[in-house]
C-alpha positions, 0 to 999 in steps of 0.5 A: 541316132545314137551309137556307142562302140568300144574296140581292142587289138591285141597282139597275143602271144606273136611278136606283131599285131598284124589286126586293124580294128577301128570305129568311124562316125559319119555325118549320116552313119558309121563304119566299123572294120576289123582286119586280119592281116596274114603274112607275117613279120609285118606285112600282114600288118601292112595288108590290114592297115592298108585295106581298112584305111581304102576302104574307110577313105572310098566309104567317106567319099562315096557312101552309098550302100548297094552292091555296086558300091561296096564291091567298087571300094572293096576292089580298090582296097585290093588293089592297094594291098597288091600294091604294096606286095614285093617278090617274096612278101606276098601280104594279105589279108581278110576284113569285116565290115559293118557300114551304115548310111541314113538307115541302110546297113550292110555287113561285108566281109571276106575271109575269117573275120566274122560280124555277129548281129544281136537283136533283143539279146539273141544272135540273128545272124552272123557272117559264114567264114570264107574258110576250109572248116566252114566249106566242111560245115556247108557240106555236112561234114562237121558242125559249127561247133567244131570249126573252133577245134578243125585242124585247117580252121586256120585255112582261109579261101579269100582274103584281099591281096589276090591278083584275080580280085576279090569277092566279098559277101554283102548283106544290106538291109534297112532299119535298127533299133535300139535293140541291136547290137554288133560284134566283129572279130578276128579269128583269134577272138572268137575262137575263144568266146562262144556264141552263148556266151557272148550272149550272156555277157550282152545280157549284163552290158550296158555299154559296148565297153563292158561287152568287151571286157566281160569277152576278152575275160573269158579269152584271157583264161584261154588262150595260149602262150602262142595265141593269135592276134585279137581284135573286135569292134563292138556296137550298139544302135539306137534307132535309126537315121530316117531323119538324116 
């Protein structure tokens, strides 16, 4: 199967970049994760690092996907997180996931970093925020058009660093094409580019590089002086693993 990714982790307008994004190959698949850690003078940058790297390190030894699984590596990332809180720095941190293995797939994600999945260059599916302004959308109060401008879009429900746990939402299904296309993101990006037109640059991109370019363009005529950290992972598929 051939994959091509492209990723960038900015700090914006914040003293620290408190995201982790990265691009992982395995022998039968992949794994893409983006993180944004909250916490402030760096222990969000702690959070995020850690909780990517755990949850990478459990996927590459055990790379099933089912439930089951993901939840299993998903409470050890926690775990690790809670781990390196002290009194008084209470670290924490949402995550988006997108794991691939032979030709099963699962997006997983916590918090309000989001995963958009594109097919013929038109939007599928994407991940629902873990946050006040979407529960606000979940009940008929406001629209999804106005998450973007809510006043507690920054008021997110789950994150990994809980004492109780955490409780990921896991969509697997089986089967690419090269057709597909991935995008995960922090809030601090999507915020500021729109579904349509993260549409209309995917028409215009013949790698995921360029995807990003055409998107963090349009971010950077946006954003303010005290911005938010950016981040995001694009991917593009081609095919399935069916012969791995």
């Amino acid at each position: 199967m051939k994959i091509q990714s492209a990723q960038c982790s900015m700090k914006g307008g914040r003293p620290y970049n408190e995201d982790t994004a990265f691009f992982t190959s395995t022998p039968s698949g992949f794994l893409a994760v983006v993180a944004d850690g909250l916490g402030g003078c760096g222990g969000g940058e702690t959070a995020s690092r850690v909780a990517a790297e755990v949850l990478t390190e459990e996927f590459l030894a055990k790379p099933e996907i089912t439930e089951e699984n993901i939840n299993a590596i998903l409470q050890c990332a926690n775990k690790a997180v809670l781990s390196h809180q002290t009194p008084g720095q209470e670290m924490k941190t949402t995550l988006a996931a997108l794991l691939a293995h032979k030709d099963v797939y699962a997006a997983v994600h916590v918090g309000d970093s989001r995963i958009y999945h594109f097919r013929d260059g038109q939007l599928i599916f994407r991940t629902e925020d873990h946050s006040v302004p979407q529960m606000a959308v979940l009940a008929g109060e406001i629209t999804e058009g106005q998450i973007r401008f809510h006043e507690d879009r920054n008021r997110v429900l789950r994150a990994l660093g809980g004492d109780k746990g955490v409780k990921p939402n896991i969509r697997i299904w089986e089967g690419s094409t090269d057709r597909d296309a991935f995008l995960l993101c922090s809030d601090g990006f999507w915020e500021y580019v729109w579904e349509t037109e993260m549409m209309a640059d995917l028409a215009k991109s013949d790698t995921p590089q360029k995807w990003l370019d055409y998107m963090i363009g349009r971010l950077g005529k946006r954003y303010s002086e005290k911005n938010d950290n950016f981040s995001a992972v694009a991917v593009f598929t081609d095919g399935g693993f069916q012969n791995l």
